[in-house]
C-alpha positions as CSV (number, residue, x, y, z in Angstrom):
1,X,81.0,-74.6,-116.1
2,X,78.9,-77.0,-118.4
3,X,80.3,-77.4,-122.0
4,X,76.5,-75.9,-122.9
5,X,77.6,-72.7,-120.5
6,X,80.6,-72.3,-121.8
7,X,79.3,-72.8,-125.5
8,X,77.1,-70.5,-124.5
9,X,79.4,-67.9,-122.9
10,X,82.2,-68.7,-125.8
11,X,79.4,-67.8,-128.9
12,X,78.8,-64.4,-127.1
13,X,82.5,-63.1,-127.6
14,X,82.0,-64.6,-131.5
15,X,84.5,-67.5,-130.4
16,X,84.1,-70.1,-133.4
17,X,83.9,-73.3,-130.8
18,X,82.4,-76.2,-131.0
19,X,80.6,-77.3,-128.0
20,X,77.8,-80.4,-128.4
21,X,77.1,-83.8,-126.6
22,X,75.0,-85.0,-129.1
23,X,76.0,-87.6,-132.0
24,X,74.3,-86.2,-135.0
25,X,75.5,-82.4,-134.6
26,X,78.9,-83.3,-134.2
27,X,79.4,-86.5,-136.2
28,X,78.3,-88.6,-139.5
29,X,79.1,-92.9,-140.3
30,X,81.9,-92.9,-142.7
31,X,81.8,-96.5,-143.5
32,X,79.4,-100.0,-142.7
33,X,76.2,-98.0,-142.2
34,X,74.7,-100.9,-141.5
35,X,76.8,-101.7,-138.7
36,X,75.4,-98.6,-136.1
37,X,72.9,-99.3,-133.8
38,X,71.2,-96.4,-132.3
39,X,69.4,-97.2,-128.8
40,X,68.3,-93.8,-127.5
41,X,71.4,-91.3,-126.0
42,X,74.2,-94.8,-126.9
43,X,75.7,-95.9,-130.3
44,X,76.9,-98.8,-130.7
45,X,79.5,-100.2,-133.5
46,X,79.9,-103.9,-134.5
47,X,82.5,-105.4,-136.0
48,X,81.6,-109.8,-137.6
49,X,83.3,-111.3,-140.1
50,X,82.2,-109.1,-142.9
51,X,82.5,-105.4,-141.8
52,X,83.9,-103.1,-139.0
53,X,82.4,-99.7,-138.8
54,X,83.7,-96.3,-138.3
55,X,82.6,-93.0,-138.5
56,X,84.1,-89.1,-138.5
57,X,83.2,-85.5,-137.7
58,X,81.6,-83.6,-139.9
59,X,84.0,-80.4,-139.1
60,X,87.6,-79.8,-138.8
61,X,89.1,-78.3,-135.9
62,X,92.7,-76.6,-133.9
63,X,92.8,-76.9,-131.0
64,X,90.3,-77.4,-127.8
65,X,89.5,-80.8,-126.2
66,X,87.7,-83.3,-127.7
67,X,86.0,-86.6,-125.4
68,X,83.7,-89.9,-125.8
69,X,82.5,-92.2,-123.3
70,X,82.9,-95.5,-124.1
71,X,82.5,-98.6,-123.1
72,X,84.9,-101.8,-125.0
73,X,84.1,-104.9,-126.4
74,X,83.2,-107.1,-123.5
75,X,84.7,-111.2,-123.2
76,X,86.9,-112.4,-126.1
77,X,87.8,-109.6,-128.1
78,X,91.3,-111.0,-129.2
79,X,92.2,-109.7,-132.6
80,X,89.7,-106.1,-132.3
81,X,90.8,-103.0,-132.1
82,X,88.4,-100.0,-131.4
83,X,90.3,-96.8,-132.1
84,X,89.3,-92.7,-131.1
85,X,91.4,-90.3,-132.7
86,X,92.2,-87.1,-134.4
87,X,93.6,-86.8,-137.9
88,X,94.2,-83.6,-140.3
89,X,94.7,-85.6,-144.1
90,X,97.7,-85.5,-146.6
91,X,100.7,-87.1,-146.9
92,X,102.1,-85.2,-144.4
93,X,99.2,-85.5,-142.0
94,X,99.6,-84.8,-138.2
95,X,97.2,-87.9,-135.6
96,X,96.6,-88.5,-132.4
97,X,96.0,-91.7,-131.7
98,X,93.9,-93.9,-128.7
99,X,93.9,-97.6,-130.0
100,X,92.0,-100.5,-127.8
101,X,93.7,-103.4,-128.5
102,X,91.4,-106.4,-127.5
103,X,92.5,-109.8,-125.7
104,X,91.2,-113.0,-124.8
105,X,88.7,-113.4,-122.0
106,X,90.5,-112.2,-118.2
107,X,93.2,-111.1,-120.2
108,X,93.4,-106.9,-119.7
109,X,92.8,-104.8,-122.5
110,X,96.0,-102.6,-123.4
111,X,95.5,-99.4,-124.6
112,X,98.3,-98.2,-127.4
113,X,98.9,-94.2,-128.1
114,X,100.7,-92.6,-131.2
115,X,101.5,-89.0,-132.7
116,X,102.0,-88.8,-135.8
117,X,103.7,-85.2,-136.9
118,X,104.3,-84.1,-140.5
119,X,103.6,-87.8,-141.3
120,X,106.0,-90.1,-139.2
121,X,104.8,-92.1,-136.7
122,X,106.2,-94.6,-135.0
123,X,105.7,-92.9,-131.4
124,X,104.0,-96.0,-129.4
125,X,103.4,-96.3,-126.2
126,X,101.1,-98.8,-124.3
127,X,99.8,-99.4,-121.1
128,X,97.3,-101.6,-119.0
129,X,94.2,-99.6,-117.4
130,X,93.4,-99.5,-113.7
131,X,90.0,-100.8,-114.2
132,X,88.2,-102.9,-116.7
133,X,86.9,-101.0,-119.6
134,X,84.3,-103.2,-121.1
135,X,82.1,-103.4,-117.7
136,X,81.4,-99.4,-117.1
137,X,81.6,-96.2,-119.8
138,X,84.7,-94.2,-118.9
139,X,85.9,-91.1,-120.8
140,X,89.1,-90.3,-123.0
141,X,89.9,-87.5,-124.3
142,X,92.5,-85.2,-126.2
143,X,93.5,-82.3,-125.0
144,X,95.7,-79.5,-127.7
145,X,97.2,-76.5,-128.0
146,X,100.0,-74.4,-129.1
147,X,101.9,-75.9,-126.0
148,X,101.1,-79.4,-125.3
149,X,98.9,-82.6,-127.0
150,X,97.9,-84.6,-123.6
151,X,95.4,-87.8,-123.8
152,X,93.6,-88.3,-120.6
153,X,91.6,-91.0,-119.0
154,X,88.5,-90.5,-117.1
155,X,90.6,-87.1,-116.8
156,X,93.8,-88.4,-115.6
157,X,96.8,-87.8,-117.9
158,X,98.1,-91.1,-119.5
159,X,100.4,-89.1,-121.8
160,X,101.6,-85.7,-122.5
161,X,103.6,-84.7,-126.3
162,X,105.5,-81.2,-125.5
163,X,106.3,-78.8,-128.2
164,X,109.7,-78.6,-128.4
165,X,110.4,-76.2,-131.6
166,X,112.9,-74.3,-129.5
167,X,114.7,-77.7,-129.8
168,X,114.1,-78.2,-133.7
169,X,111.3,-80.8,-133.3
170,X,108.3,-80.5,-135.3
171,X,105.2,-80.0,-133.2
172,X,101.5,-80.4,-134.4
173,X,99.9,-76.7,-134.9
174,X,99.0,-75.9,-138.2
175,X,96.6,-78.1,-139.8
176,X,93.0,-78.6,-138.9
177,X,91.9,-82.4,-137.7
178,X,89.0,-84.2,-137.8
179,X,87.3,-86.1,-135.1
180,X,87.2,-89.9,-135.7
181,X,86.4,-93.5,-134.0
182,X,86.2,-97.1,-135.9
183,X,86.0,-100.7,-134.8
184,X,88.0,-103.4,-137.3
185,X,89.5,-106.5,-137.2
186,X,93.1,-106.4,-136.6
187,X,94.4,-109.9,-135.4
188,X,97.5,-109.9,-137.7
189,X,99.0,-107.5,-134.5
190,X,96.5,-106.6,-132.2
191,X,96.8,-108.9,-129.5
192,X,100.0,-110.7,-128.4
193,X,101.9,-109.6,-131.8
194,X,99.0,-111.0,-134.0
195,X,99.7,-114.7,-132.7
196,X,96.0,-114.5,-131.0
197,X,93.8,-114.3,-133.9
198,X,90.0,-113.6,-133.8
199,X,87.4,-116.0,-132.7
200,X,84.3,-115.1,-134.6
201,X,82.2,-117.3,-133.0
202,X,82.0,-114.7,-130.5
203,X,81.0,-111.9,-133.3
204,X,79.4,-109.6,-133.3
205,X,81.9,-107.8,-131.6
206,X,80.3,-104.4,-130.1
207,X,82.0,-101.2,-128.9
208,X,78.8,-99.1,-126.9
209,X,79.9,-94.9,-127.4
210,X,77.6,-91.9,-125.4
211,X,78.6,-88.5,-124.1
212,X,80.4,-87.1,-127.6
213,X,81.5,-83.7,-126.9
214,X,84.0,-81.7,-129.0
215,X,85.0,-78.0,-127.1
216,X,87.4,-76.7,-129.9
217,X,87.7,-74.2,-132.2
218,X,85.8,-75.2,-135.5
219,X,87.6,-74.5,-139.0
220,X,85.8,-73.8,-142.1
221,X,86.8,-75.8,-145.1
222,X,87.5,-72.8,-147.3
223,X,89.8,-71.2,-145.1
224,X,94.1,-72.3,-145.5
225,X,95.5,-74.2,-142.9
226,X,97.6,-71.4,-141.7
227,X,94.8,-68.7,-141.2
228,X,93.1,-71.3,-139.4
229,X,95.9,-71.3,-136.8
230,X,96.2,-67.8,-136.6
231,X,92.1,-67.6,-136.1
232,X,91.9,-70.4,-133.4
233,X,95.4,-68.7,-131.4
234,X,94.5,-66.2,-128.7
235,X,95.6,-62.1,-129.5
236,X,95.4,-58.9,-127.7
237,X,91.8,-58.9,-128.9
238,X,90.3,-62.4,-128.6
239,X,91.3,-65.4,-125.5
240,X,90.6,-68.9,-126.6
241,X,90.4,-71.0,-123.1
242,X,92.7,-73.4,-124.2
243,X,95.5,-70.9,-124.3
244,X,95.3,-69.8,-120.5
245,X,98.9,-70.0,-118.6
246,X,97.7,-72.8,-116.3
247,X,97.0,-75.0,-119.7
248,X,100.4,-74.1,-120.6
249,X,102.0,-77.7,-119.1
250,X,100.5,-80.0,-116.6
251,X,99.5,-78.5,-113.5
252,X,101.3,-80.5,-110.1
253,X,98.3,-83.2,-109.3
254,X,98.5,-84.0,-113.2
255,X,102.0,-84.2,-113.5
256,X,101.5,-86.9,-110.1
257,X,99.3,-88.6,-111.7
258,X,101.1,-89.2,-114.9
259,X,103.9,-90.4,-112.8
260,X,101.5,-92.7,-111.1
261,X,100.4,-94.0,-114.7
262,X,104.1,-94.3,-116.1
263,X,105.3,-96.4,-113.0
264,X,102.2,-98.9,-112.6
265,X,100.3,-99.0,-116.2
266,X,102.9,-98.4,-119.3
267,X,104.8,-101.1,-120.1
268,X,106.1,-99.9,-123.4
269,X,108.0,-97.2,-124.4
270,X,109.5,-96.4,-127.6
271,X,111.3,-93.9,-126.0
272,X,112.6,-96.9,-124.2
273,X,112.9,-99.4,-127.6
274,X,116.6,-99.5,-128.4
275,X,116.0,-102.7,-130.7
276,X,113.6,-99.9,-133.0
277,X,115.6,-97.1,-132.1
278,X,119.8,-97.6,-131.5
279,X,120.0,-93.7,-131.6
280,X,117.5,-92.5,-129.4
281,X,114.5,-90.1,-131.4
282,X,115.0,-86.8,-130.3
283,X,111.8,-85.6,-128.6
284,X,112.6,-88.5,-126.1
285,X,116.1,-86.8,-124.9
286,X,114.3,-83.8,-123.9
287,X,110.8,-84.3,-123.1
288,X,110.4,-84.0,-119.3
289,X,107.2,-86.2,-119.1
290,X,106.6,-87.9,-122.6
């Protein structure tokens, strides 16, 4: 079904999704105005030596799946980082995190990932892609609900964070996040541990974005966190999509391909850090995929 269908279909049962492939419904510049380029259906962000550029959603939302198509910076792009992700705000804020971290010319772009729950972070993991990301658009996306955060690659799971309450461990499900992407300059750790540094001869660096859609449930401002959660969580009298069974945990060709991903692409773990982390965090003794 298209995501204009399903909007469609979704508004009909007075579901309060979000369902757009267009930049200006879904999205407003938060910063370097100056910086966006609009050439018909793409956006593009630069980054030179004087600005980066970033901009947000203009709603809130729990739970759904949110996706862009992007294409990285292309050549030299040591020291960038172009980063998609979703944020509630606070102190005790709850992120997901894709991060592009750019490299020198034939070197591979790595892409890092991080949760951030109740405020604490420190949940890394990187890995190489399968293909290069600055020569073609290819889509990432986060995928949430009550049971699972998963980050996906042109639809392949890279990364799946478990609830685990039942354990004691803090899962992400009660505030409302915003939508957000940004380009900066980064070279104190972005590539190689900050000892590449950025080359701006080669500015402006340019990240190319199309195909925005966000297919989540949309929370009004003036409505608390935790009737927010309650609104967005399926009930005897209303079924969100995103709480069907078979969304529940990866289904057997996901759970393949995450194996796949984790054997030939990641190549760090903080699960797998004992120099960071003697005693090992908890989520990592019990999550079956991570």
């Amino acid at each position: 079904m298209s995501a204009s269908l399903l909007g469609f279909f979704l508004l009909l049962l007075g579901v309060p999704v979000s369902v757009s492939s267009n930049f200006d419904q879904l999205f407003q510049p938060s910063w370097a105005f100056d910086h966006f380029i609009h050439e018909g259906d793409l956006l593009k962000l630069k980054l030179d030596n004087y600005s980066g550029a970033g901009f947000g959603s203009k709603s809130k939302y729990m739970f759904g799946k949110v996706t862009i198509q992007l294409k990285l910076v292309e050549g030299d792009s040591a020291g960038t980082v172009t980063a998609f992700y979703m944020s509630s705000e606070g102190p005790n804020h709850n992120e997901f995190d894709f991060e592009f971290l750019g490299n020198t010319s034939g070197e591979p772009y790595s892409v890092q990932t991080n949760v951030y729950v109740n405020g604490v972070g420190n949940r890394e993991q990187r890995l190489n892609l399968w293909f290069d990301p600055t020569k073609d658009f290819h889509s990432y996306s986060i995928f949430w609900n009550q049971r699972q955060v998963v980050f996906l690659v042109d639809e392949t799971p890279i990364r799946v964070h478990t609830n685990m309450e039942h354990k004691g461990i803090p899962f992400p499900k009660d505030q409302p996040m915003g939508v957000y992407s940004s380009i900066w300059n980064a070279d104190d750790w972005a590539t190689q541990g900050g000892r590449v540094k950025t080359d701006w001869s080669h500015a402006p660096f340019v990240a190319t974005y199309k195909g925005f859609e966000i297919n989540a449930c949309e929370c009004p401002v003036s409505v608390a966190a935790m009737d927010n959660a309650k609104r967005c969580s399926s009930s005897e009298g209303k079924k969100y999509w995103w709480d069907e069974p078979n969304l529940s945990e990866l289904n057997l060709h996901q759970t393949h391909q995450l194996v796949w991903v984790k054997a030939r692409h990641i190549f760090y773990d903080y699960c797998s850090d004992t120099a960071r982390f003697p005693v090992r965090p908890a989520e990592c003794v019990h999550h079956r995929h991570n």
